[in-house]
N, C-alpha and C positions, 0 to 999 in steps of 0.2 A: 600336482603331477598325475597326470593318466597311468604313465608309466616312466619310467628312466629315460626316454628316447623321446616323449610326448610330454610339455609342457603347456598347459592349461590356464589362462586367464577368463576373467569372465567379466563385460564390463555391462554396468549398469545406467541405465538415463542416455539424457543427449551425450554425443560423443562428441566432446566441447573442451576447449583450454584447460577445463580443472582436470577432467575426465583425464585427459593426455599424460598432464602432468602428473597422474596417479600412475600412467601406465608406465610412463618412464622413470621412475623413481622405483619400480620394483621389479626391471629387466634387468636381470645377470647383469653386471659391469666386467667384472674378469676372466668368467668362466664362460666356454665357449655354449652360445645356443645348441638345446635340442637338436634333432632330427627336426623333429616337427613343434613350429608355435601354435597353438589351436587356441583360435582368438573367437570368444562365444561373445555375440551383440542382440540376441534375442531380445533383449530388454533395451536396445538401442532403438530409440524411433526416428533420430535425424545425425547426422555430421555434421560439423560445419568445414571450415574451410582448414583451420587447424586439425578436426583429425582426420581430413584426410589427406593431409600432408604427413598428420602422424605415420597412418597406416604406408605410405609412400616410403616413408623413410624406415617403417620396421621391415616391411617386403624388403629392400636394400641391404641392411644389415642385415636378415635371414639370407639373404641369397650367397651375404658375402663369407659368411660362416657355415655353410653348405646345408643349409637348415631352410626349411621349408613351411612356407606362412599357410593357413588355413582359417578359413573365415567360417562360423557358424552362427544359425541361428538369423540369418538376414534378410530382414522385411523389407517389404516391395519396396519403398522409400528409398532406405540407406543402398538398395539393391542398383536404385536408380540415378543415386549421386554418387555411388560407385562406378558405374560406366560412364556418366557424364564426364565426370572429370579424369575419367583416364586410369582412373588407381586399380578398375577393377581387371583391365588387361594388361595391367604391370603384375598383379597379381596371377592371373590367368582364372577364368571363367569358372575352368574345374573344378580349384580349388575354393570356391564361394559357394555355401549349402544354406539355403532355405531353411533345412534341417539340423537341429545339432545332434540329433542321430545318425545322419549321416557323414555330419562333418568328422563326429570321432572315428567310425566306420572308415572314412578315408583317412584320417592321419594314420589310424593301426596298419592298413593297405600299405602305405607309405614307408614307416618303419619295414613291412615285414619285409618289403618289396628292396632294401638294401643289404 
């Protein structure tokens, strides 16, 4: 955790069925999300078809818990199978940083800004 309101993951390697299944095994189950999920993929060089279904279905639940997904750290590649398939304007553009300085830079914005 960043902070109380900023919840922090950080995934390593292809973003692949095992990868997912780590991710979802260690998302709150009864407590309600964050403000903000700050999902760091720096060290992500590709997706496949699962996570980006993954990322599809946490955008969903973040939105449905009034919590807000944020992508950081994302290379020209995953950049580009994120628009392709559509997850990356389900997510919204904004929220996807190149940078993971920026990306935390926005979730803090995010928090203050409620």
């Amino acid at each position: 955790r960043l902070t109380a309101s900023i919840l922090a993951y950080e995934v390593e390697g292809p973003f692949i069925f095992g990868a997912v299944n780590k991710l979802t095994a260690a998302m709150p189950r009864t407590a309600p999300l964050p403000r903000v999920f700050l999902l760091l993929v720096e060290n992500v060089p590709v997706m496949d078809a699962t996570g980006l279904n993954a990322l599809f279905e946490l955008q969903h639940k973040c939105a449905g818990q009034g919590s807000q997904l944020v992508l950081g750290g994302v290379q020209a590649r995953v950049a580009e199978q994120l628009k392709k398939s559509g997850v990356a304007a389900k997510i919204g553009a904004k929220h996807i940083h190149r940078s993971r300085t920026a990306a935390i830079a926005q979730a803090k914005r995010l928090v203050a800004a409620r």
